[in-house]
C-alpha positions in Angstrom: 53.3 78.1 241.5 50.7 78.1 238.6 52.9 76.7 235.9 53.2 72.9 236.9 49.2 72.3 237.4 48.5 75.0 234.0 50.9 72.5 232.1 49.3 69.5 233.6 45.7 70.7 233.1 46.7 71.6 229.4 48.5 68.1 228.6 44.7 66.9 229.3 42.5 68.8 227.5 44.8 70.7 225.0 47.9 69.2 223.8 48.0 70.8 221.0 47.6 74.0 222.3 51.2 75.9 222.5 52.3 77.9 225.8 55.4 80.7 225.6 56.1 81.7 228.9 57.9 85.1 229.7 59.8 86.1 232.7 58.2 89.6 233.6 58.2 91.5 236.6 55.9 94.1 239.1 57.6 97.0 236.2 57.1 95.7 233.1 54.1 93.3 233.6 51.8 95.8 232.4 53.8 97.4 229.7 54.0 94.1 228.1 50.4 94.0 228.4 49.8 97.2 226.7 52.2 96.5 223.7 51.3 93.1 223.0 54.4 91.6 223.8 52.0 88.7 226.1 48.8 88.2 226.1 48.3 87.2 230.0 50.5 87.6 232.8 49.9 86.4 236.4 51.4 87.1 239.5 51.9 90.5 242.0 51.4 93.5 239.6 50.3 97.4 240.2 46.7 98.2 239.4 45.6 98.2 236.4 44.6 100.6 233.9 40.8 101.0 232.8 41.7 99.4 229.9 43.1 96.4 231.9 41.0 93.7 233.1 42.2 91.9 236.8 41.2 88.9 238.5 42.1 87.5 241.5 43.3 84.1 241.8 44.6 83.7 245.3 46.7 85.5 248.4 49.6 84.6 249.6 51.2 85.1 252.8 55.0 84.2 254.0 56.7 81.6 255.9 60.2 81.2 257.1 62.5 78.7 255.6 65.4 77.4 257.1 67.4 73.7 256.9 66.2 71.5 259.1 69.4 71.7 261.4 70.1 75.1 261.3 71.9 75.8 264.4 70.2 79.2 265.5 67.1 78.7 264.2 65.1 78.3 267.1 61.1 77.9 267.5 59.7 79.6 268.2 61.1 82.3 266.1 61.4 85.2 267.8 62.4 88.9 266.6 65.7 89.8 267.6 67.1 85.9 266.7 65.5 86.6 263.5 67.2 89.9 262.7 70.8 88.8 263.8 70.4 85.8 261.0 72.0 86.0 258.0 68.8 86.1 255.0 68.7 85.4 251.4 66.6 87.7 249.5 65.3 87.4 246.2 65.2 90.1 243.4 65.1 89.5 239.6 67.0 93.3 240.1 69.1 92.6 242.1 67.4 94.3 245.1 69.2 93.4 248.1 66.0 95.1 250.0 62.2 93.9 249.3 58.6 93.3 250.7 59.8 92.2 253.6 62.3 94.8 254.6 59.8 97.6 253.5 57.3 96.1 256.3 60.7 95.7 258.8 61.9 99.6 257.8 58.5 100.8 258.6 58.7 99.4 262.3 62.3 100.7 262.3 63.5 97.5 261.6 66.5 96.2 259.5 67.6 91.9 258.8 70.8 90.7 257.4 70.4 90.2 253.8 73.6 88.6 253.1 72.5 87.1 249.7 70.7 87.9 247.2 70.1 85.8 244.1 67.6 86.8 240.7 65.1 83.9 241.3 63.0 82.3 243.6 63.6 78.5 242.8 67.4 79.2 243.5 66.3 79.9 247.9 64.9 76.6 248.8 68.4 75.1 247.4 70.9 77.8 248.9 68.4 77.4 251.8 69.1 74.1 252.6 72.7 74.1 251.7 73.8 77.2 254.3 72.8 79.1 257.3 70.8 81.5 255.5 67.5 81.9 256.1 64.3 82.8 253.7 61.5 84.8 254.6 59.3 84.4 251.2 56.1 83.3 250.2 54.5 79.9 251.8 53.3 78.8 248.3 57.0 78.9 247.7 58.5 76.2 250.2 55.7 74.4 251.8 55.9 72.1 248.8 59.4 71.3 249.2 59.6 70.6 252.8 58.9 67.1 252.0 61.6 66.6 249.4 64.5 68.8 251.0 65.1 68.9 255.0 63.8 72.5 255.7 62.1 74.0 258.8 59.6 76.3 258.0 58.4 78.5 260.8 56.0 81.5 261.0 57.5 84.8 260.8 58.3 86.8 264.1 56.2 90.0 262.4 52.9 90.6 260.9 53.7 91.0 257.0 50.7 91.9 255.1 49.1 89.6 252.9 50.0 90.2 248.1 47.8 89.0 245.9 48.1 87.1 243.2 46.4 88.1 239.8 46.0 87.4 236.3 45.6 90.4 234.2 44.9 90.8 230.4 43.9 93.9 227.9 40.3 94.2 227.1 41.3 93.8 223.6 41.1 89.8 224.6 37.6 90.2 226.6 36.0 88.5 223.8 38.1 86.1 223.0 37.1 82.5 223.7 40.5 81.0 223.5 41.6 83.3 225.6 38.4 83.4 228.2 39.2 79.6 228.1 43.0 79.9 229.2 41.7 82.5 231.7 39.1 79.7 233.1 42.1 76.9 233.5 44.0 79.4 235.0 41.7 80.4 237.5 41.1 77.1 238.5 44.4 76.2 238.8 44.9 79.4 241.0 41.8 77.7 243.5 44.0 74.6 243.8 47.7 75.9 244.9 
């Protein structure tokens, strides 16, 4: 969600200013941190260490994503239509259980995760190319609802609110190169 507009932004005012982007994840986000393998991450992590500085760029909630003529997928959405559809759930591990079925186990609650796939630009295509349907965050699809035929519709429950951070070690507090990155960033963060 960041990446496009940080790109854009540093075209502009630094193009000669080099960006190495890692995959990382909720488990290893901070670790990398730590050891130095990155010097910034952003997205949902744990809370920080002491020694770990966190700001928040925005929160995100979820929207349902089906193709625009999916045959059950009926507005509005309610519970027991959503359960009986078949879901696509995303998990760089290979989860076949998430977010979203922690907040349905809790109200005793289980969906149909009949895919799972390792990254979140690969749901809005299986999306709209099969019945399955994709509970996932709005920042996600809303963009693509113009360019592919989906139906995006509120989910039937209440599913809490993640935030979105950027974290770095407070061996980079100093740092004006890095306080700079951590400006653009956070400005890109206002405008997704």
């Amino acid at each position: 969600m960041l990446l496009p507009r940080l790109t854009a932004r540093l075209d502009q005012e630094a193009p000669g200013v080099s960006l190495v982007v890692r995959n990382t994840s909720r488990s290893v986000g901070l670790p990398m941190l730590e050891d130095g393998t990155v010097e910034l991450i952003a997205g949902n992590f744990p809370e920080p260490p002491t020694h770990m500085r966190e700001e928040l760029l925005y929160e995100e909630d979820f929207i349902c994503a089906g193709r625009g003529d999916h045959p059950n997928l009926g507005e509005p959405l309610d519970l027991d239509r959503y359960l009986a559809l078949r879901h696509i759930q995303v998990s760089m591990k290979g989860n076949p259980s998430g977010y979203v079925d922690a907040v349905l186990a809790e109200k005793g609650l289980k969906r149909n995760v009949a895919v799972t796939v390792g990254h979140f630009l690969m749901a809005p295509m299986l999306v709209d190319a099969s019945d399955l349907v994709a509970t996932e965050p709005r920042r996600l699809f809303s963009p693509l609802a113009g360019r592919l035929p989906l139906r995006l519709l509120p989910p039937p429950i209440d599913i809490p609110l993640f935030r979105v951070v950027q974290t770095w070690h407070s061996r980079h507090d100093s740092d004006s190169g890095h306080q700079w990155l951590r400006r653009i960033l956070r400005e890109v963060g206002q405008q997704v």
